[in-house]
ROKOLRO-801241 format. One line per 2 residues: for each residue x, y, z of N, C-alpha, C. Coordinates in nm, 2 decimals, padded with zeros to 4 digits. Example, Ala and Ser with C-alpha at 12.3 -4.5 7.8 and 13.67 -1.06 7.14 Angstrom:
# ROKOLRO-801241
01.32/-00.57/00.78/01.23/-00.45/00.78/01.32/-00.33/00.78; 01.28/-00.22/00.71/01.37/-00.11/00.71/01.29/00.00/00.79
This chain:
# ROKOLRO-801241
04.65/01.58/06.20/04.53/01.65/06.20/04.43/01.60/06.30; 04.38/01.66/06.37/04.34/01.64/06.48/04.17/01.68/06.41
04.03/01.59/06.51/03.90/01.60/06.43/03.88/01.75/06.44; 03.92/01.84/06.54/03.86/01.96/06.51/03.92/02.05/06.41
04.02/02.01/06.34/04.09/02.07/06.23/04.08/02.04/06.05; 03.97/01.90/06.09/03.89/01.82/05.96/03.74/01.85/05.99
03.69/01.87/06.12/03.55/01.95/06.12/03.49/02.10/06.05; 03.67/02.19/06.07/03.68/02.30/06.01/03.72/02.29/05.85
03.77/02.20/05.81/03.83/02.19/05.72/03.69/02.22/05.56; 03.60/02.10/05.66/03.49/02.07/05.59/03.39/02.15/05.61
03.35/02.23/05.71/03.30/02.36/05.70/03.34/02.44/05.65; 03.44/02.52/05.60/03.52/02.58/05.47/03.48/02.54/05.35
03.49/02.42/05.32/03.45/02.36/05.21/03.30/02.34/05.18; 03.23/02.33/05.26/03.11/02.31/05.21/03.01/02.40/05.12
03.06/02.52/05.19/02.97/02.68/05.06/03.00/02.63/04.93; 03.15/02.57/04.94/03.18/02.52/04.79/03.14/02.45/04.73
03.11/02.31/04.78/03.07/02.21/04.72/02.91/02.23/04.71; 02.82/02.32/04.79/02.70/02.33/04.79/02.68/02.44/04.66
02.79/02.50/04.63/02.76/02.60/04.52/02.81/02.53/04.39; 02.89/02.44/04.41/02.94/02.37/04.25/02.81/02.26/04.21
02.72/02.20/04.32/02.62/02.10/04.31/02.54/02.14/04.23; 02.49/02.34/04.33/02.37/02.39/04.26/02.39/02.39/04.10
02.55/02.47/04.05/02.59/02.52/03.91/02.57/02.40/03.85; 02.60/02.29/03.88/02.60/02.14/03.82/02.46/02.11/03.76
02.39/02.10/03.89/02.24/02.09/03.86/02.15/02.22/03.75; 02.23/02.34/03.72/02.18/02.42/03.65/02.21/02.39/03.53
02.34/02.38/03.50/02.40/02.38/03.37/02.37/02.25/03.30; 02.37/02.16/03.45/02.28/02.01/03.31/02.18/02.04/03.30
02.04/02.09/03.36/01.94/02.13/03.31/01.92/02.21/03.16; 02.00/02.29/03.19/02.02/02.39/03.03/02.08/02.34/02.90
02.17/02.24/02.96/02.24/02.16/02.81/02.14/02.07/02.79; 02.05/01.99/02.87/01.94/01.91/02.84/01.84/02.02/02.74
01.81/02.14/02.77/01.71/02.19/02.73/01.76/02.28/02.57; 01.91/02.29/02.59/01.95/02.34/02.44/01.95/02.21/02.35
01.97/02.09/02.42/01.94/01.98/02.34/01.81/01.94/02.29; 01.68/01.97/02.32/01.62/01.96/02.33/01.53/02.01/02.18
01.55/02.17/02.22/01.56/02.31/02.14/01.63/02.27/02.01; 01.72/02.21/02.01/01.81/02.14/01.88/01.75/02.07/01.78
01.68/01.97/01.90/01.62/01.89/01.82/01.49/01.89/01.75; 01.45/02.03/01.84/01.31/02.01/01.79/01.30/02.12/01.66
01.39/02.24/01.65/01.45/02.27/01.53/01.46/02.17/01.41; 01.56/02.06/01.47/01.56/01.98/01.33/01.45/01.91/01.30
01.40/01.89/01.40/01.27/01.80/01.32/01.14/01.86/01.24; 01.21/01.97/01.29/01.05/02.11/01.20/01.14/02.07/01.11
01.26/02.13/01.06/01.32/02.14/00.92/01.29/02.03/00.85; 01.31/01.93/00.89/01.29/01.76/00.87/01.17/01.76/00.83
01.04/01.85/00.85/00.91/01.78/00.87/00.87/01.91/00.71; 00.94/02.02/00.71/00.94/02.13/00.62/00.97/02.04/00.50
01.10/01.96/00.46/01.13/01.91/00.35/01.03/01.73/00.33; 01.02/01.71/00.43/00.93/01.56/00.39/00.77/01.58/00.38
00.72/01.71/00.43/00.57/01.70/00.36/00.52/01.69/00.27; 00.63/01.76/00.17/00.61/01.77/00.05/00.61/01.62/-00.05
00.73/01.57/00.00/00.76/01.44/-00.02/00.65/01.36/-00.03; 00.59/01.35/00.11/00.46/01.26/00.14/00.35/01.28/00.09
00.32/01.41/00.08/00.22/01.51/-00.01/00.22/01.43/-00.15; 00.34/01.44/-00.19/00.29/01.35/-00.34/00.29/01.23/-00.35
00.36/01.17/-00.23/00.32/00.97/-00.26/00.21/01.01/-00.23; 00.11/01.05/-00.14/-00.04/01.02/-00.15/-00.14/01.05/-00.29
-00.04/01.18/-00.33/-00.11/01.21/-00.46/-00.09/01.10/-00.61; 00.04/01.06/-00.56/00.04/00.92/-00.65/-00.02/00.83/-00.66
-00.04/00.81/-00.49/-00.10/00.67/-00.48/-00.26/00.75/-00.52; -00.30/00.82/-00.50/-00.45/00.84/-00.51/-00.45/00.86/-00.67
-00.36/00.84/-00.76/-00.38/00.86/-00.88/-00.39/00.70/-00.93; -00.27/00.63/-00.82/-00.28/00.48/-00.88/-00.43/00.38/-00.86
-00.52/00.44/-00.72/-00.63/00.38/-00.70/-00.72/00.48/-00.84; -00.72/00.60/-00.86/-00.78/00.62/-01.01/-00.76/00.48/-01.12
-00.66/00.51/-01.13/-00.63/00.44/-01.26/-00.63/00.27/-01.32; -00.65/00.22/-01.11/-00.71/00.08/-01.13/-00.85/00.06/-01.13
-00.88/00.18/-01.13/-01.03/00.15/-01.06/-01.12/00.09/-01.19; -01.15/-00.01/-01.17/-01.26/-00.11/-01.25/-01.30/-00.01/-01.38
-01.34/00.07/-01.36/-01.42/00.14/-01.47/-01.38/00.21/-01.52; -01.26/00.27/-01.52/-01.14/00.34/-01.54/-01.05/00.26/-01.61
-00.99/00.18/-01.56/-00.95/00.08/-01.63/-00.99/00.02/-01.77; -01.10/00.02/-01.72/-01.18/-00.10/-01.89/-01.16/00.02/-01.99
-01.19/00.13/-01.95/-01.22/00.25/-02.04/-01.11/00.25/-02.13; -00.97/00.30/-02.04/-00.87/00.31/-02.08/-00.79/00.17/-02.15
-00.79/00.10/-02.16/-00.73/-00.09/-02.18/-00.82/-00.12/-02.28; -00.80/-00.14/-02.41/-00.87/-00.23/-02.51/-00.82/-00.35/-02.55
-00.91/-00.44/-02.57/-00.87/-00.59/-02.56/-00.81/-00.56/-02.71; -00.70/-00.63/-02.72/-00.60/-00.69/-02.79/-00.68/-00.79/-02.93
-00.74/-00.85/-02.87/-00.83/-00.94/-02.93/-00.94/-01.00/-02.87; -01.02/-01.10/-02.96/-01.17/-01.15/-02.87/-01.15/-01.23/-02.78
-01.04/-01.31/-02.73/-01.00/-01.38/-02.63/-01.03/-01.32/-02.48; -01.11/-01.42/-02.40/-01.10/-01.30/-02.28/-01.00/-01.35/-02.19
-00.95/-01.43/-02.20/-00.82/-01.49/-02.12/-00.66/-01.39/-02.14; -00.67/-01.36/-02.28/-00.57/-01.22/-02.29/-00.60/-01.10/-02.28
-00.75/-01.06/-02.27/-00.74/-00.93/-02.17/-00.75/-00.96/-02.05; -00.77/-01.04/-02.05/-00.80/-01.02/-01.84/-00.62/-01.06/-01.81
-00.55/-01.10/-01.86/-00.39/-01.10/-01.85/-00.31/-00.97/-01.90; -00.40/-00.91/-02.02/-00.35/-00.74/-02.03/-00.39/-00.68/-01.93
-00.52/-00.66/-01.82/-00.57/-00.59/-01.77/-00.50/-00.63/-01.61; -00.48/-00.75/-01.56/-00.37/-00.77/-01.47/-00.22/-00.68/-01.46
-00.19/-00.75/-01.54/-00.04/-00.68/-01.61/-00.03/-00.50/-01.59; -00.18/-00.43/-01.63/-00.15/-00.31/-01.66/-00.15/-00.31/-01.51
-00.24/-00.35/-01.39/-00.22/-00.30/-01.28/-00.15/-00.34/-01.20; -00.06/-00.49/-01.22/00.08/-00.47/-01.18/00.18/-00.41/-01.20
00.17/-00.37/-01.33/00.26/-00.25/-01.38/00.27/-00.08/-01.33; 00.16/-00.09/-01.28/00.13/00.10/-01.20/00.16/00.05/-01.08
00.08/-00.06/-01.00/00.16/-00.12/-00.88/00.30/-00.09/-00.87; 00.40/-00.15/-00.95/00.55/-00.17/-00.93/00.58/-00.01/-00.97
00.52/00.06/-01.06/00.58/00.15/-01.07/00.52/00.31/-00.96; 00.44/00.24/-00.88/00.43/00.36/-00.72/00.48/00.25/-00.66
00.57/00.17/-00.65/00.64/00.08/-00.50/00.70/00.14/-00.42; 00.78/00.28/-00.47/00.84/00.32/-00.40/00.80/00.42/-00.25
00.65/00.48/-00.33/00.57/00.58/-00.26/00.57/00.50/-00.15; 00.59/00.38/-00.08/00.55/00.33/00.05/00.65/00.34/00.18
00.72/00.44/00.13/00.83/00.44/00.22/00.73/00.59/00.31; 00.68/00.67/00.22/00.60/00.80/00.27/00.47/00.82/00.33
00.42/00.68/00.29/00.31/00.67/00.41/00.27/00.60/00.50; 00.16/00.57/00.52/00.12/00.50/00.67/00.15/00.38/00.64
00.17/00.26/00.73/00.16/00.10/00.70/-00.01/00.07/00.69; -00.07/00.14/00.78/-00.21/00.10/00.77/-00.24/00.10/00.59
-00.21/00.23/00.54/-00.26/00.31/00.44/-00.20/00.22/00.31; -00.09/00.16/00.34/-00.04/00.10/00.22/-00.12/-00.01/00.24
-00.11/-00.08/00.31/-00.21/-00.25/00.32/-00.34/-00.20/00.24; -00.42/-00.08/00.29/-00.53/-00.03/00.21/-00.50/-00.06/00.05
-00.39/-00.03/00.02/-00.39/00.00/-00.11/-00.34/-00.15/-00.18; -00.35/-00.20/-00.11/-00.26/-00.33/-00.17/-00.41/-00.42/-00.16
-00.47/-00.43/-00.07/-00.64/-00.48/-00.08/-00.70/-00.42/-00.21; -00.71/-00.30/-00.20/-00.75/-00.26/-00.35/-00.75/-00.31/-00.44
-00.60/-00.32/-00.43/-00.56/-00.34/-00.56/-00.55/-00.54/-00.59; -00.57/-00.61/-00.47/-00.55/-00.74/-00.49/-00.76/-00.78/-00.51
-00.83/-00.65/-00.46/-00.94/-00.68/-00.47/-01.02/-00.66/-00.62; -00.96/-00.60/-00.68/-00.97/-00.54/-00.82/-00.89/-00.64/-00.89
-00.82/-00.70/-00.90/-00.77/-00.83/-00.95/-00.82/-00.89/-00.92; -00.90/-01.00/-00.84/-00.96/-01.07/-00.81/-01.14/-01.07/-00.87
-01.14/-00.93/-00.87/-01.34/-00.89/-00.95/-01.29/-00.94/-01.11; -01.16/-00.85/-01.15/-01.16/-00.94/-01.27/-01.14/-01.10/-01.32
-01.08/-01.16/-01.23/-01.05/-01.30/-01.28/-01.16/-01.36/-01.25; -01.28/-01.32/-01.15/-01.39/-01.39/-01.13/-01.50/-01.33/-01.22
-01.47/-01.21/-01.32/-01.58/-01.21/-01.41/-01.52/-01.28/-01.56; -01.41/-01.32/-01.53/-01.37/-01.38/-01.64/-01.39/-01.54/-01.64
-01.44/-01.60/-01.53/-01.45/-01.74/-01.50/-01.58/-01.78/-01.49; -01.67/-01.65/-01.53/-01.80/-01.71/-01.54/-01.82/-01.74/-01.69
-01.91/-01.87/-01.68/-01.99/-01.92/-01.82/-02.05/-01.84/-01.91; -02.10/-01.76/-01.85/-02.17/-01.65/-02.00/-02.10/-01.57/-02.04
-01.98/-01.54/-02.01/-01.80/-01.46/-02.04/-01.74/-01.53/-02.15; -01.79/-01.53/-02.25/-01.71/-01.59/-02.36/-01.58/-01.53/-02.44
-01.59/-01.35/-02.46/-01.51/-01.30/-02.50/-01.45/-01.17/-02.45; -01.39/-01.09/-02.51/-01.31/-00.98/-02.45/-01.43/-00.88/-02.39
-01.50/-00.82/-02.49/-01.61/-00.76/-02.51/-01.72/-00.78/-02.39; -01.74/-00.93/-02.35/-01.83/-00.94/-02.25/-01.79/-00.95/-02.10
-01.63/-00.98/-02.09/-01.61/-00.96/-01.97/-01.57/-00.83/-01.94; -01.57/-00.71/-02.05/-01.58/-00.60/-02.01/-01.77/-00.54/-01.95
-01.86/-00.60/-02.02/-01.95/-00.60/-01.98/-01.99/-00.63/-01.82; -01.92/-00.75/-01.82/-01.97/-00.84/-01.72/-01.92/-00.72/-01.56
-01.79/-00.70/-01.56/-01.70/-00.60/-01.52/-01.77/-00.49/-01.47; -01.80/-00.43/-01.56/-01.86/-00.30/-01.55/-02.03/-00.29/-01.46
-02.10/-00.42/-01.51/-02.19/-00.42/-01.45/-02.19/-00.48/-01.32; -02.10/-00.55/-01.28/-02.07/-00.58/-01.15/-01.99/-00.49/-01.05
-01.98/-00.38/-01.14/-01.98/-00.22/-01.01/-02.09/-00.13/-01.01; -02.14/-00.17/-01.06/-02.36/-00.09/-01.07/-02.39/-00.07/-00.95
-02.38/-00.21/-00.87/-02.42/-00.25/-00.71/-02.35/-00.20/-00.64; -02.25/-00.20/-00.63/-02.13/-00.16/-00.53/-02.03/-00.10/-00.56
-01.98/-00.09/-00.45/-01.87/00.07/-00.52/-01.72/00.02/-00.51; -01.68/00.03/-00.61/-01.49/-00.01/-00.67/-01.43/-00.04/-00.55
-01.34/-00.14/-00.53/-01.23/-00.14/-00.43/-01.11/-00.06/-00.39; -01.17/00.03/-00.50/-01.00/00.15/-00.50/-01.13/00.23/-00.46
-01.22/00.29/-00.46/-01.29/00.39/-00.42/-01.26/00.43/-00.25; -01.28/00.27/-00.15/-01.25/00.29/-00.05/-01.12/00.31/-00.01
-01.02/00.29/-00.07/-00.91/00.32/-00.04/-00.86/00.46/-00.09; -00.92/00.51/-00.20/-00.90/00.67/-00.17/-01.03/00.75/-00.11
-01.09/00.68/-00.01/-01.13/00.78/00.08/-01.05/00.76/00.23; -00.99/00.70/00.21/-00.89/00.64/00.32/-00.78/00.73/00.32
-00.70/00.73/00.19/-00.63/00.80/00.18/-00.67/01.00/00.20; -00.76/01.01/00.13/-00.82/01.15/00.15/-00.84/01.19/00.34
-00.91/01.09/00.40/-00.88/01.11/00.55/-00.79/01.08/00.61; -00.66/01.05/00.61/-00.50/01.02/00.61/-00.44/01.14/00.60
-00.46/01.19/00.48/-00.41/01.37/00.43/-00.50/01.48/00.49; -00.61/01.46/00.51/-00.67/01.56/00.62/-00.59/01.64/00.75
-00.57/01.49/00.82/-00.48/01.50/00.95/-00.34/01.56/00.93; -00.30/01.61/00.81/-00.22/01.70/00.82/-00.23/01.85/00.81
-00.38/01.87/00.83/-00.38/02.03/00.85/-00.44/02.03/00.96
């Protein structure tokens, strides 16, 4: 084969190769873009069946910051006896107990949003064992007092955390 018989050769060839590049470069554009299209299908579907989902861990969790909330709490929880060392261990207990029993809901919301709730709720445990360690707290009865009047001034630690959560659930409409 002599060059001017591989000069031609490859001028023949080249309409070809210049038309298999273009089909090449089309058809991966398109299988990129049905891929694409695929996925963004499934993630609507995905996003159709998990709102709901998420929709109610927040409605749980905003029922669990109800239910620990200081004044809520005492309402609901009657001491056992005049001891205030066994309610404030009934009244622990009950909010570790609604704690463990929304543990699961933290898979459906924010990381921010759960830390929120876990301050809450470690800050509401903490108002009680410190109204139970004061001196004028002698019995069941007065550290519900004491309790209650020490949210007069300021507003529950679960209060801020279901306004948190309330603007968390906004941003889905």
């Amino acid at each position: 084969m002599t060059s001017d018989n591989i000069l031609q050769l490859f001028l023949s060839l080249l309409p070809a190769i210049i038309v298999a590049a273009i089909a090449y470069y089309f058809f991966k554009g398109h299988i990129e873009n049905e891929n694409r299209q695929r996925r963004y299908i499934l993630q609507r579907e995905l996003q159709k069946e998990a709102l709901p989902l998420r929709l109610q861990a927040y409605e749980r969790m905003a029922l669990f910051l109800e239910r620990i909330s200081p004044n809520k709490l005492i309402v609901r929880v009657y001491p056992t006896s005049s001891n205030k060392e066994d309610y404030e261990t009934l009244l622990v207990a009950n909010i570790e107990q609604e704690y463990e029993h929304n543990l699961a809901q933290q898979i459906y919301i924010s990381d921010k949003c759960w830390d929120i709730i876990n301050a809450a709720k470690n800050t509401t445990i903490q108002l009680i064992r410190k109204a139970s360690m004061q001196e004028k707290v002698d019995s069941a009865d007065k550290l519900r007092e004491v309790v209650l009047s020490a949210l007069m001034d300021k507003q529950a630690p679960s209060s801020a955390a279901l306004a948190f959560i309330k603007d968390e659930v906004s941003h889905f409409w």
